[in-house]
C-alpha positions in Angstrom: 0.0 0.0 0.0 2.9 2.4 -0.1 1.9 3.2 -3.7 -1.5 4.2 -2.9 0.3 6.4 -0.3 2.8 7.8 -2.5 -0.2 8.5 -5.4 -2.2 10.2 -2.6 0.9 12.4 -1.2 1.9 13.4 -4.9 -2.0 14.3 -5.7 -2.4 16.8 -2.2 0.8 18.7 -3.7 -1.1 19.5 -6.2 -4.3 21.4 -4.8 -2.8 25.0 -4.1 -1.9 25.1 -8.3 -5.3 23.4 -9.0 -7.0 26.2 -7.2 -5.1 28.8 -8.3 -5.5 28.3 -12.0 -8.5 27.2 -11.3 -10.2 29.7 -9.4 -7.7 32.5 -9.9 -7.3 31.9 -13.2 -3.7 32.2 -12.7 -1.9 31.5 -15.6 1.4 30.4 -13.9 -0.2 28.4 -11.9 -1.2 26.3 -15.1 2.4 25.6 -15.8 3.4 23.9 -12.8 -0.2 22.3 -13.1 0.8 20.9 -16.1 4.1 19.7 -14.9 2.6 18.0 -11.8 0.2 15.9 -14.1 3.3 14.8 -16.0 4.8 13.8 -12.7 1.7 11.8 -12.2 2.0 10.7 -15.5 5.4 9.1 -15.0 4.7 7.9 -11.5 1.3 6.0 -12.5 3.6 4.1 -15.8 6.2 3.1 -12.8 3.4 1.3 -10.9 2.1 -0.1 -13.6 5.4 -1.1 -15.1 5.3 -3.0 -11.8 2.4 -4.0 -11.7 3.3 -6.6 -14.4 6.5 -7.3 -13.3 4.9 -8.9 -9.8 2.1 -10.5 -12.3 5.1 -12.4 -14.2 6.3 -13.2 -10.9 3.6 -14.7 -9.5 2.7 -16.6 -12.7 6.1 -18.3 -12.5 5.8 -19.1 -8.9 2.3 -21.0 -9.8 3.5 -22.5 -13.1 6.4 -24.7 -11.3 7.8 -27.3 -13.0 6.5 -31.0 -13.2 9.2 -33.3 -12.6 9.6 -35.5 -15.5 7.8 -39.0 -15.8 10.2 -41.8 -15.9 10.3 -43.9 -19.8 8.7 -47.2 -19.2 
């Protein structure tokens, strides 16, 4: 659950720009808005990049090996 702790954390960094451009219509504000979502962007590939990687994992840890049956 670290992740989903990390997501949340990165998102609440983002609310004082949000509101600003936002609300305030601040125009600067929309620049580090739009860096933040690429921060976002880059953090959400990372989990899902391992995501997969524990998938694969797991599905090797299921699909063990079967010894081999002796040649009568």
């Amino acid at each position: 659950m670290d992740r989903y702790k990390e997501l949340l954390d990165l998102v609440a960094t983002f609310q004082a720009d949000f509101e600003k451009f936002y609300l305030k219509q601040n125009k600067s504000a929309g620049v580090r808005l739009r860096k933040h979502m690429a921060s976002l962007k880059r953090k959400a590939q990372e989990i899902r990049n391992e995501v997969q990687d524990v998938k694969a994992k797991m599905a090797e840890e299921t699909s063990e090996p079967t010894p081999p049956t002796p040649a009568a």
